[in-house]
Structure formats: C-alpha cells, structure tokens
C-alpha positions in Angstrom: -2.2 32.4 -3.0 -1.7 30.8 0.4 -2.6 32.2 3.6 0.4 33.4 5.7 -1.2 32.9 8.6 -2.1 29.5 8.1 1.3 28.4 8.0 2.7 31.1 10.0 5.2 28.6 13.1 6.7 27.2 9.8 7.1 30.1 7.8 9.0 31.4 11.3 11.5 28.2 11.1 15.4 29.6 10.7 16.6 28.1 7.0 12.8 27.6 6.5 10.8 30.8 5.3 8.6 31.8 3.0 10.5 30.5 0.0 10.2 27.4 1.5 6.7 27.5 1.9 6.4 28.3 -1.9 8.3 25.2 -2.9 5.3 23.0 -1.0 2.8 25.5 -2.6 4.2 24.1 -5.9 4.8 20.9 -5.3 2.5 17.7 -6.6 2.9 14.4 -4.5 1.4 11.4 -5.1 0.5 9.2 -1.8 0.3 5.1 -2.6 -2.0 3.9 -0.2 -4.4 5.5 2.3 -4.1 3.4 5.3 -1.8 3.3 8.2 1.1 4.8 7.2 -1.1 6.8 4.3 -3.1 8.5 6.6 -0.4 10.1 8.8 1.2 11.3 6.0 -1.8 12.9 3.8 -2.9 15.0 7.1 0.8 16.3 7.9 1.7 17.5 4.1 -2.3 19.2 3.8 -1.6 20.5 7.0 1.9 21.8 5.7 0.5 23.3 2.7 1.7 21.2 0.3 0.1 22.4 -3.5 -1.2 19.5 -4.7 -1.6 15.6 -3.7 -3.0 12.7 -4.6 -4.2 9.7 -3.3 -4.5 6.4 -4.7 -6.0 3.3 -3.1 -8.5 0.9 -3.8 -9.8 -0.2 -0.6 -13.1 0.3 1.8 -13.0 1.4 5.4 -13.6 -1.2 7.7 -14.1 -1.3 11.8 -10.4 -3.2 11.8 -9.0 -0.2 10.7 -9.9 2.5 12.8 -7.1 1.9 15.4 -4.4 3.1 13.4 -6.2 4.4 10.8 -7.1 7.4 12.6 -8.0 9.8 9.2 -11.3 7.8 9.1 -14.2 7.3 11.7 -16.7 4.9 12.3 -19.4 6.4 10.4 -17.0 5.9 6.8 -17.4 2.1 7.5 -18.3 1.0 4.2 -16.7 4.0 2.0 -14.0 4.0 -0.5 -11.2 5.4 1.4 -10.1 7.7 -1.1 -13.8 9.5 -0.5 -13.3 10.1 3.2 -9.9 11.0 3.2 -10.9 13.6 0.3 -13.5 14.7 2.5 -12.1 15.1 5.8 -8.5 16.7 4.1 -10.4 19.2 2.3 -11.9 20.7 5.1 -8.6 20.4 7.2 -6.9 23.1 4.2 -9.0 24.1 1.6 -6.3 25.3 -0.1 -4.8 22.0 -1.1 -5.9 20.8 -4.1 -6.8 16.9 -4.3 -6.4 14.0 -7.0 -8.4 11.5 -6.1 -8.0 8.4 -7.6 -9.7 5.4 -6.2 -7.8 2.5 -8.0 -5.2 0.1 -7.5 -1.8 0.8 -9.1 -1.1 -1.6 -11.4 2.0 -2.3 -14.6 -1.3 -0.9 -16.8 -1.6 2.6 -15.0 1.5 3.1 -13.0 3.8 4.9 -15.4 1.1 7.2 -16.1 -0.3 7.8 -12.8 3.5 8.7 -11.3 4.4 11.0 -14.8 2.7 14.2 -13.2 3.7 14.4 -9.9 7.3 15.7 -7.9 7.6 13.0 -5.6 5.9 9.4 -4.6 5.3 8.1 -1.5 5.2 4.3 -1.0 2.3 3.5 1.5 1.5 0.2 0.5 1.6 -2.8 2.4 2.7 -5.6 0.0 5.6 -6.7 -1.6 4.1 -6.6 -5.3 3.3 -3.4 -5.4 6.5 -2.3 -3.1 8.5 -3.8 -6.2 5.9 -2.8 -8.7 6.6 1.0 -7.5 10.2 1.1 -7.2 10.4 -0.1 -10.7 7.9 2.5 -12.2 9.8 5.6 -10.2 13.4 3.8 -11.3 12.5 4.2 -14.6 10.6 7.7 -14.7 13.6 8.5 -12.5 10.9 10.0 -9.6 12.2 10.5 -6.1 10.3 7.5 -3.9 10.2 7.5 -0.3 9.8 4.0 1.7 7.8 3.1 4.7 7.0 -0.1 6.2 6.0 -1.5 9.4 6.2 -4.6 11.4 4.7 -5.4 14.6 6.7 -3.2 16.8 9.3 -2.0 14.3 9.3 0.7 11.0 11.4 1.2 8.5 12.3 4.5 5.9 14.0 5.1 2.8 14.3 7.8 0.0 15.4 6.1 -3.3 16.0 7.5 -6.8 17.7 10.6 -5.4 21.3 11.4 -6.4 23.6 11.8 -3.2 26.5 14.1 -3.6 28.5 11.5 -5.3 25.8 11.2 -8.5 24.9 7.8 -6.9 21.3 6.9 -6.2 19.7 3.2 -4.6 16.3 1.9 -4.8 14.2 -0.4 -3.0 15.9 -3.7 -4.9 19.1 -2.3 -3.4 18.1 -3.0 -0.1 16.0 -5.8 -0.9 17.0 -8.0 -4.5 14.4 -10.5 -3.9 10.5 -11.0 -2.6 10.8 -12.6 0.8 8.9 -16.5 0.3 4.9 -15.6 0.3 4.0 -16.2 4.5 7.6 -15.2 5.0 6.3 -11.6 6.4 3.2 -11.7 7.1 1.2 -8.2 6.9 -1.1 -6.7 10.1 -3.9 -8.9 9.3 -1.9 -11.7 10.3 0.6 -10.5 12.6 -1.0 -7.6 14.3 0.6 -4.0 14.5 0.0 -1.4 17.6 -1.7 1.4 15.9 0.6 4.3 16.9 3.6 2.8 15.3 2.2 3.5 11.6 1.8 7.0 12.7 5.3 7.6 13.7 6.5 6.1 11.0 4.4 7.7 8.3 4.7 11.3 10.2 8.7 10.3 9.4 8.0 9.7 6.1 5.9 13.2 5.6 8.9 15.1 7.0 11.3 13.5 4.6 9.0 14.7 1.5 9.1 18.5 3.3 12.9 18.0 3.7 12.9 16.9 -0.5 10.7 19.0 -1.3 12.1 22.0 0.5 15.5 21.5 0.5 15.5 21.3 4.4 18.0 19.4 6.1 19.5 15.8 5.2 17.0 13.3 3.8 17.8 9.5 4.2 18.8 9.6 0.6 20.2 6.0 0.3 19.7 5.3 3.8 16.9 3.0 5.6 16.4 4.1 9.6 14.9 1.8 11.4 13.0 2.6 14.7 12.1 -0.1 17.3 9.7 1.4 19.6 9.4 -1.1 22.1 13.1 0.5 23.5 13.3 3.3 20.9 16.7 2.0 19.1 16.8 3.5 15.7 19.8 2.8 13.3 20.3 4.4 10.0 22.5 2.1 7.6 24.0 3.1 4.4 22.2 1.2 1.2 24.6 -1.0 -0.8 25.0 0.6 -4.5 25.7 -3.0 -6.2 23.1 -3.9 -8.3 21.1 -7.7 -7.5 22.2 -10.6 -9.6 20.3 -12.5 -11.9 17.3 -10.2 -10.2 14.2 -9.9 -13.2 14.4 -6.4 -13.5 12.5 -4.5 -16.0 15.0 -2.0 -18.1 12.0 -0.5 -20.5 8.6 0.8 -20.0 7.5 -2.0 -22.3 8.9 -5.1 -19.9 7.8 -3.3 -17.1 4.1 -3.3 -18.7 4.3 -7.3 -19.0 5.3 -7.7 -15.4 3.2 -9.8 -13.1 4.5 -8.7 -9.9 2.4 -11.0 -7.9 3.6 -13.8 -9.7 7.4 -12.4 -9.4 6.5 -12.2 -5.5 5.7 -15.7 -5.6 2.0 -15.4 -4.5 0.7 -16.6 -8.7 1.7 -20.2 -8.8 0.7 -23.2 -10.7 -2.8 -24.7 -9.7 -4.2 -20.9 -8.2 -6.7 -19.6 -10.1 -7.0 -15.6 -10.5 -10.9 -15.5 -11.5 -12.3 -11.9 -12.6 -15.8 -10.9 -11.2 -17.7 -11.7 -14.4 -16.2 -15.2 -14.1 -17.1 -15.2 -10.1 -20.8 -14.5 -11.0 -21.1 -17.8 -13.2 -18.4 -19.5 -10.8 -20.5 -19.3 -7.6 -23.6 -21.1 -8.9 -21.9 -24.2 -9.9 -21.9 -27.4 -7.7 -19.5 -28.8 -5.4 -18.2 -25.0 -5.2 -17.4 -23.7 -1.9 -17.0 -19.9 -1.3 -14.8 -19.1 1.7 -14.9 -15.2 2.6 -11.3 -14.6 4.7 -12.0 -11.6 5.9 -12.6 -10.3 10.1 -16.6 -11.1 11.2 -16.8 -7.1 11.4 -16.1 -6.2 7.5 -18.4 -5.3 5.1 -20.2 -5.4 2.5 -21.1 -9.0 3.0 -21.7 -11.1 0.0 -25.5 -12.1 -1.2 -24.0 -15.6 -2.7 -23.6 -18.7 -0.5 -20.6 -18.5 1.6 -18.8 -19.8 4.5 -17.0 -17.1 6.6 -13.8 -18.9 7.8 -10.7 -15.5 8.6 -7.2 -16.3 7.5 -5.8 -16.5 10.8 -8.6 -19.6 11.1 -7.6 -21.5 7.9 -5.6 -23.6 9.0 -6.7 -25.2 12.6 -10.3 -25.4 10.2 -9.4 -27.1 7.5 -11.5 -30.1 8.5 -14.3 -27.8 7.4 -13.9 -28.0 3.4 -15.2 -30.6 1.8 -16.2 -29.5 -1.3 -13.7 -30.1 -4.9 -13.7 -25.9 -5.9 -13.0 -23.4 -3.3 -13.0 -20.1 -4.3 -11.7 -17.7 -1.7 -12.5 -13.8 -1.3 -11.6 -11.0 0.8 -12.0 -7.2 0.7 -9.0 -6.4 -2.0 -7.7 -10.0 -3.1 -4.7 -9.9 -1.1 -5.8 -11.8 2.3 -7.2 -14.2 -0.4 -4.1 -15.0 -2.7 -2.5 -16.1 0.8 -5.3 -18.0 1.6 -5.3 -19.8 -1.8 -1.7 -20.6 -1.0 -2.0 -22.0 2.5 -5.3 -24.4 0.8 -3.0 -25.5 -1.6 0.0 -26.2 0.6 -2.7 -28.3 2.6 -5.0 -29.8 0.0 -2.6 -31.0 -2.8 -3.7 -31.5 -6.4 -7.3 -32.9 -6.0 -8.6 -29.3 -5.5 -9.4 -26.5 -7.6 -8.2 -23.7 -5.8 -9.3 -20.3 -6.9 -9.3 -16.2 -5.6 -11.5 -13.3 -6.3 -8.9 -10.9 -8.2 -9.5 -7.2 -6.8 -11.9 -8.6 -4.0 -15.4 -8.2 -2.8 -15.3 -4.6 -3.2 -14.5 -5.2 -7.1 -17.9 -6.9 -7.4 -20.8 -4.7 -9.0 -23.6 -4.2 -6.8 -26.0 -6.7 -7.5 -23.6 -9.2 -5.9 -22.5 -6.9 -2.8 -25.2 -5.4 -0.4 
C-alpha cells in the first residue's frame, strides 16, 4: 500500500486523485538507458510513485558524465550504472520496486525484456538501438516514448499508441531511414550542455504519467521539439504513410536476424566485430596496434599494450599508426565502431581494421584493472 502522504501535492491535483495515483502504483515501465535523458526520467517516475520500473543499460559511470548525468556522483566512477541508480532510487522511495538489468538490449533479449512491462521509454543514444526498439514495441504493440538530444535542441515522441482515429506512428514514421554513420554525431563528439537532457527527459517522464494516468493530451503521433537557446518549441503531426522499400521486420523471427548496426550502416565490409575471447589472443599478436578512443579520465584502463588516441583526435593523428592491425576499443563499442569507420575511410584496404564488440567493460577482469 502506498503512503498518502508521500504523494500527497499530486494526489491534491484537480482530474488527478487518488485513482490516479493507483494507476502509477500499478503500472511496470521499462527505462532503455540510464544516462542523460535516463536519469531524469527514473528519479521523476520513483519520485511519482510509479509501481514498478526497470532499468536497462550496459554501461560504467565515468567522470564525463557527471554533468548531465546528475543521478550519479563521483564516488560511482567505475560502477555499472544500473547499480548506482538502483542504489540511490531505492532510498529516494522505498516503495518502488526495481528491475535491474545490467545488459544491453539486443534482437536476442528485446522481445522478452519489453513482454512484461506497460510502457517503454527510449533513452538510448544511437540509432541501432532507436530502430532496434521501435521495431520490438511495433510488434509487441507496447506504447514507446522518444527522446533525443542534440547540442542545444531535444526532441519527443509517443509511438504505438492509437489516436482517436485508430491510427498509430512509430519512430520509422518520422524517420524511414538511419542518417549516414558521422551524419549525427552523439555528445562524445559534438558536445551537449548538461541541463538540456534534463528538460528533455523530465518531458519524457510526464508523458508516461500522462499514459499512464490518463492525464491530459500525450504527443501521441507528435514529435515537439524544444530549442533552448531561444525556447522555440514546435509540435508537428507524424506522417501515417508507411517508408518504402524500408527493411522492416514484420515477425518476431526477422526481427531476431536483424543486425541493426549493420542496417545503420556502422557493420561494413573490411570492419571486423572481434568478441573478447578473440581480443585476448588478438592483442598478443605482432604488428597489432591497440588504440583505446575513449576521454584520458575513463576507466578501467586496459593491462594490454595500448595507445590512448580519443575519437575527436583520430583524425588530425593519424600519422601516428603505423602498424598493419588496429584494433580499436572504447567503454561500450560504440565510440569504437565509429572509429573503425573513420580508419577505414582514411587507411584503405592495406589495413586490418577491427573493434572490441561490447567494449572494455565486456572484458573479464583479468584484462581490465
């Protein structure tokens, strides 16, 4: 039973009330990604009362994020954040129960992962998993809402809800195809002021009450976006036309043989995707060069032979890499497929050009420190 008081200035809210309240008590949401948008959004709906939530993400706190990541302090440097948001959201309400689930969602676990839970909230912040989700909640028909950041400006977006016509959008509505990999580059790249993830992702937190609840008018098939250099914000109606020619999974079986990296264009011929077991063997051999993309701040570092060279430097340094096999690794694999992209844009053919799939942190501990 949930404490009245606890919740009492919402309970109070005209067209709000205690039945309301019950609906969050009951409800089970599933948060992808515990970062910058992530972390507004788990403390507003524990602090709101929602039943149950859970958190998925694969990554380890770092000193990079603590500007906008503002869940986390310095002394989780190092920690899975799935741990130390578990830890600090249980003590914030006590009476929100947590899934914690410290993985990355992939075509293997998705379907299952979203099966139990109300509503999904897309976190992330790359365009495989953006189109990995939207697909999974298309076809288990689960309400998904949208966020997404750049530089100064957000974006949000409920899909897979029926407006009063029937009709319902999803994320290929609004965008058929993967923009080019480099196209868009992410905060690592491009930087991102660290209140802006919080507006956006306390926007995205109120849509799920407003689902959830019944409260209000969601952006069900509508994107707002919110510049908040001047504070324009537009809301545009999502076109119900379906892409063209898009590869689009129709059954739970295609949708389990996607490779959405490869559909986003960051897979192509002549990268390699090596597994940690095949890291291991790969880092003793000669004439192979390990580059490590990541910030100087980041941890764990690696115990094998490395050269630390951050993406931002890959280019203007290239004069650096000499050796025949480069294998590049970063905290989660991301900062290195676009590394492993930019080396083969500059390299050609003559190079063997390979990335640590999952990243350091996928590495057992005898490699990390």
């Amino acid at each position: 039973m949930w404490n009245p008081e606890r919740y009492d200035r919402q309970v109070k809210l005209q067209n709000f009330g205690i039945h309301a309240q019950e609906k969050l008590t009951s409800a089970r949401i599933l948060v992808i990604g515990a970062g910058g948008l992530g972390c507004p959004v788990l403390q507003y709906l524990t602090a709101a009362g929602v039943g149950n939530i859970g958190i998925t993400d694969d990554d380890l706190v770092s000193l990079s994020n603590l500007h906008r990541q503002v869940l986390y302090t310095s002394d989780d440097i190092g920690t899975l954040k799935t741990e130390a948001a578990f830890k600090r959201l249980g003590a914030m309400n006590p009476e929100v129960a947590f899934d914690i689930i410290s993985a990355r969602i992939t075509t293997k676990n998705a379907i299952r992962m979203i099966s139990d839970y109300d509503l999904i909230l897309d976190c992330s912040d790359n365009f495989p998993t953006r189109y990995l989700l939207d697909d999974a909640c298309r076809l288990m028909k689960k309400p998904l809402i949208f966020g997404a950041v750049y530089q100064y400006e957000g974006q949000v977006a409920v899909f897979n809800v029926p407006d009063k016509h029937g009709r319902t959008t999803n994320y290929r509505h609004l965008f058929p195809e993967p923009p080019k990999p480099g196209e868009v580059p992410d905060c690592n790249d491009a930087g991102v002021l660290g209140v802006l993830p919080g507006m956006i992702g306390s926007i995205q937190a109120a849509e799920a009450i407003k689902l959830i609840t019944g409260t209000g008018e969601p952006l069900i098939n509508k994107l707002m976006t919110i510049n908040m250099l001047d504070y324009q914000t537009a809301v545009f109606g999502i076109p119900y036309e379906d892409p063209v020619n898009a590869d689009i999974p129709s059954t739970v079986e295609e949708f389990e043989k996607m490779n959405y990296e490869q559909h986003c264009g960051i897979l192509q011929d002549g990268i390699k995707n090596i597994s940690p077991l095949v890291f291991k063997e790969a880092s003793k051999l000669p004439d192979t060069l390990i580059i490590d993309v990541r910030e100087p701040d980041e941890h764990p570092k690696l115990k094998v032979p490395y050269i630390a060279i951050p993406l931002s430097q890959l280019k203007q340094r290239f004069s650096e890499i000499h050796s025949r096999s480069i294998i590049l690794v970063c905290q989660s694999g991301k900062r290195s497929l676009a590394g492993a992209l930019i080396l083969q844009e500059l390299a050609g053919p003559d190079i063997t050009i390979s990335h640590l799939e999952g990243g350091i942190q996928n590495l057992n501990q005898e490699i990390n420190e």
